[in-house]
N, C-alpha and C positions, 0 to 999 in steps of 0.2 A: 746401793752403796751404804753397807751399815756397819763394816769393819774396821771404824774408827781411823783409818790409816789418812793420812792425811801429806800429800804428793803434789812437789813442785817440780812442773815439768818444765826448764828451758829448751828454748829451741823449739816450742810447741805450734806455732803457727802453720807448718806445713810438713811435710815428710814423714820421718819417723817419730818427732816428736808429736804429731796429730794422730797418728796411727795408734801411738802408746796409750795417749787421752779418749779417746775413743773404744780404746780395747780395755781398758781400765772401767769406763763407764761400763760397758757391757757383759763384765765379767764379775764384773763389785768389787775389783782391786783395788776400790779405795773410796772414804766416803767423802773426801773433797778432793779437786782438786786445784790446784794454780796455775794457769796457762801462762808462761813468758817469754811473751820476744820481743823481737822491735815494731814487730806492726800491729797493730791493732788491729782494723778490718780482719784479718783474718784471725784472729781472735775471738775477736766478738763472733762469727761466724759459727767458729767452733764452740765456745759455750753456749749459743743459742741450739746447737745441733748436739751437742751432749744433751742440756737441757729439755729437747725435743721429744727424742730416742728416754731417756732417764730421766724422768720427771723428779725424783728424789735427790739429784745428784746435785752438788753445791760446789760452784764454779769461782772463781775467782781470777781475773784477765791482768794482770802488768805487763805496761810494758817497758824496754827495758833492753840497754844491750847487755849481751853476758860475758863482752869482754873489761865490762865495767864493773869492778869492785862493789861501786858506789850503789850501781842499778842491780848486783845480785843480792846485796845488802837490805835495800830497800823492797827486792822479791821476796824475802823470806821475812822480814818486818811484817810488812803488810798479809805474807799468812798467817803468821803467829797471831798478828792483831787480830785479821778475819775468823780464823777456826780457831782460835785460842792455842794453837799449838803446830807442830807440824813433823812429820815418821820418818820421811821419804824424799828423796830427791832423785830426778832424774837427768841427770848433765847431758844435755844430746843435743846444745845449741854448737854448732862449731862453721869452721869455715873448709874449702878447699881453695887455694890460690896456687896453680902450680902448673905445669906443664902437661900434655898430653898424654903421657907416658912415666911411667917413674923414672926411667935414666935422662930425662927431658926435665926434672925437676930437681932445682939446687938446694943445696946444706940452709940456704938463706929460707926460703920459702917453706920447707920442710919445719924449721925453726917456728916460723910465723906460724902455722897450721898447728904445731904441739900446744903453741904458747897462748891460743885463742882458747 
């Protein structure tokens, strides 16, 4: 990780957003990055396992929901603060609340789901 780039992932604790931090350490897409969601444990998890794999790599854990102004504010503070800066963002925290099917899911929940 020596391309300066510097990447806040929400949503990072599991799925795609762990997939990305993980393919990021291993590729050198980025030489820090910010892991942010709501849980920690798997957080911590993951920067111990980035840092495992990528011994050079510079981790930074918030946590934080991303449906809160207040807590993506304070995600990108505390990188700036940490790497003195920051390149990159990758928005991949979000929700599904909705029915089994899309004709099985309303205008209301659909809403909910854009608006997260």
């Amino acid at each position: 990780m020596s391309n300066g780039k510097i990447i806040l992932i929400t949503g990072a604790s599991s799925g795609m957003g762990k997939a990305t931090a993980l393919y990021l350490a291993e590729k050198g897409g980025a030489e820090a990055l910010t892991l942010f969601a709501r849980r920690k444990a798997p957080l911590d998890e993951l920067a111990a396992e980035v840092k495992k794999d990528h011994p050079s790599a510079r981790t930074l854990v918030v946590t934080g929901d991303a449906a809160r102004a207040e807590d993506n504010q304070r995600a990108v503070d505390e990188t700036i603060t940490t790497f003195g800066g920051m390149t990159g963002v990758f928005i991949n925290a979000g929700i599904y609340k909705g029915g089994a099917t899309i004709p099985d899911t309303t205008d209301e929940v659909i809403d909910t789901n854009i608006d997260m």
